[in-house]
Phi, psi and omega in degrees: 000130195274168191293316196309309174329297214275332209098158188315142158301136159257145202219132189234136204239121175237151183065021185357301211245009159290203194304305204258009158268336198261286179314323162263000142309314150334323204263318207296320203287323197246035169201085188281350190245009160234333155254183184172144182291106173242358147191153170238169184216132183228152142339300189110006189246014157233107217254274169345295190289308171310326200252003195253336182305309182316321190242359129324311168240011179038053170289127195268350213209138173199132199242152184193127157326293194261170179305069192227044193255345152293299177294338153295309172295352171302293191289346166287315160326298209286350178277315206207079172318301226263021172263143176275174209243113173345146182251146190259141157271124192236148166088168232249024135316311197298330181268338153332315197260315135010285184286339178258023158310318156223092174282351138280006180206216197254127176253121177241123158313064171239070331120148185213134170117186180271343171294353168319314195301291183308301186322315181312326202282307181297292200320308190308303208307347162295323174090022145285151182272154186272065169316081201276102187265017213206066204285353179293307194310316181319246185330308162291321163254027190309315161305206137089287177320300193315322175282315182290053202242140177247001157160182223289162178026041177280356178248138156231128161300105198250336172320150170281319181308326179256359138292350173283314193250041117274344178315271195313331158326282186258079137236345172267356176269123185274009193285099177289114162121027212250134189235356161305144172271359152271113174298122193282345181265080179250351148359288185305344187285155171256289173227154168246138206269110178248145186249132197253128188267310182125327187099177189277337192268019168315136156094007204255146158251190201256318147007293198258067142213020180296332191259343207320123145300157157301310173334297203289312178308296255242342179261072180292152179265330181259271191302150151214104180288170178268168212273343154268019165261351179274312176291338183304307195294338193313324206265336194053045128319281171304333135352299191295294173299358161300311178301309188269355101356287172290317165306320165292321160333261220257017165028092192200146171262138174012280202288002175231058168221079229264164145201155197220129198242135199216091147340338204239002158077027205248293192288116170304302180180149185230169182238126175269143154241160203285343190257357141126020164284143172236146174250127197231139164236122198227127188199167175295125166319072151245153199253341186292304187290314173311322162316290174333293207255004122341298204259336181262339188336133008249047196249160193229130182263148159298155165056019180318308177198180181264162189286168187304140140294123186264034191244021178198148185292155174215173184190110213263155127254137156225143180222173199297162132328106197271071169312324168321318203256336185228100180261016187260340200248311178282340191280316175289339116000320168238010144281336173270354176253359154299288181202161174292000186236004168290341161255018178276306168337288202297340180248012185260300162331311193267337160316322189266345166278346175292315200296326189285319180272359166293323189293320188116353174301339220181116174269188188314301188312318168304323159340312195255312148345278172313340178273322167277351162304310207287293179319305159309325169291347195252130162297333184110116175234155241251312200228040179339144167253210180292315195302346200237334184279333184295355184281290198301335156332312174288316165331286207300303190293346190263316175308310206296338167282307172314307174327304211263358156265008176273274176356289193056176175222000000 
């Protein structure tokens, strides 16, 4: 029975009101017979916003982090008396149980950070499928996912980059009837290609970053991101957690896991094949579509956004990385072939230098320097539960504030 058949799909929404929660809204609202809102869960720290989704989308279930569960039913009043009020989830648990909500339907992860980990931890375990944005669940519990997986392609992937290459994946598989976006033939595979827009510094030696602001970090050329996926791509980190990301997707090694940089955001990410064909997924720098096919995977919504134009010259580039200068994309390359828990580090780390150099603590270069300290310090645990990655977690972070007050500024 098809979803249009059955009724709308339920999609319990993690991280409502960022970037990528606003966007899948956006997606849910203008295909009403196939998806619907059955909860949301947000931080809490946009009250306004959280309350306009609620009654916008008749949400019966709503989860928040922080203490806020009066002034959120305030502000649900005051838009729309005459609706009953949502039932609320509080504290810092709350979008975990969220998550365990439609266990017959799609939890898209778009949560930003390591805090992720446990909803991720919830959803798979219900044996709903997962949409995942929110590449921290990854990198920081990879070991942990891989077990809580309740069966093959229960993760779809929504970074656009891995939603390029399960796209290009499966146009290479022969397998009939096979609808994971992780491919079991990965024999065929050589490689994966991940495409990089370069951050606002391309083409920068490392000289001419000595000064960087956050302002100046924060002025992405393409995207527009939330504001540590924004420092990230500056650092090409994110870059990094991608890589360690897509190795864990798509159980590919490290080390054939390429980046490349094309500036113009068009080619999302490719697949090299052993016989020396590359497969590309190319679409307008938007997040609606990998969202869309997130929540329908391995079916495609109409009119998601418009297709590329051909009636005018273009013209795509690519070029290598400059590691000398965004040493972050090889430092993660050997942090995920370490140990299962050096990118629990890496990414635990860079939360607290991103945080220092917004602050004004820690200048841009140090972000990545204090990371390869923090990284490079750590031994490694071999076989992790939760308990131990929330140790090293606590570990990472403690170094990574050492770090960056040793630095100073």
């Amino acid at each position: 029975m098809s979803d249009t058949e059955a009724g709308p799909r339920d999609v319990v929404l993690l991280g409502s009101t960022g970037s990528i929660g606003t966007q899948a809204l956006d997606v849910i609202s203008s295909h009403p017979t196939r998806l619907r809102v059955a909860a949301l869960a947000a931080g809490g720290g946009n009250i306004g916003l959280l309350a306009r989704q609620c009654v916008d989308h008749r949400v019966p279930v709503v989860a928040v982090a922080a203490p806020v569960a009066d002034e959120l039913l305030e502000a649900i009043r005051a838009l729309a008396p005459q609706l009953p009020p949502p039932t609320l989830l509080v504290g810092p648990d709350a979008a975990a149980e969220a998550a365990r909500l439609a266990p017959g339907g799609v939890v898209l992860n778009g949560i930003t950070g390591g805090v992720g980990l446990e909803p991720t931890l919830a959803a798979l375990e219900t044996g709903a499928t997962l949409a995942l944005a929110n590449k921290e669940s990854l990198v920081v519990g990879g070991h942990l996912v891989a077990k809580a997986l309740r069966r093959p392609g229960q993760i779809v992937p929504v970074d656009s980059e891995h939603s390029a290459i399960a796209q290009a994946l499966a146009s290479g598989v022969h397998e009939k009837g096979l609808t994971s976006p992780v491919v079991t033939g990965r024999s065929e595979v050589a490689a994966l290609v991940l495409t990089a827009s370069g951050g606002p510094f391309r083409g920068r030696t490392r000289a001419d970053l000595a000064d960087v602001t956050p302002e100046q970090a924060l002025a992405h050329p393409t995207w527009a991101m939330g504001p540590v996926v924004t420092i990230n791509s500056s650092t090409l980190v994110n870059k990094g957690l991608e890589l360690i990301e897509a190795h864990l997707l798509f159980d590919v090694a490290p080390e054939r896991i390429v980046t490349t940089v094309h500036p113009q955001s068009i080619v999302h990410s490719m697949v090299t094949w052993v016989d020396g064909a590359t497969t590309l997924q190319a679409s307008p720098p938007d997040m609606r579509l990998p969202i869309a096919l997130g929540l329908t995977w391995p079916e495609r919504l109409d009119g998601v956004e418009d297709p590329l134009s051909w009636d005018a010259p273009q013209s795509w580039t690519f070029e290598p990385v400059d590691d000398e200068t965004f040493g972050a994309v090889e430092l993660a390359r050997r942090a995920v072939a370490e140990s299962p828990t050096h990118p629990t580090v890496y990414n635990a780390a860079n939360e607290v230098l991103v945080e220092a150099f917004v602050a004004g603590r820690l200048d841009w270069l140090g972000i990545v320097d204090c990371l390869f300290e923090v990284v490079e310090s750590h031994e490694g645990v071999t076989d992790p539960d939760l308990g131990a990655i929330l140790d090293v977690q606590e570990w990472a972070r403690a170094r990574a504030a050492e770090a960056a007050a040793r630095r100073g500024r």
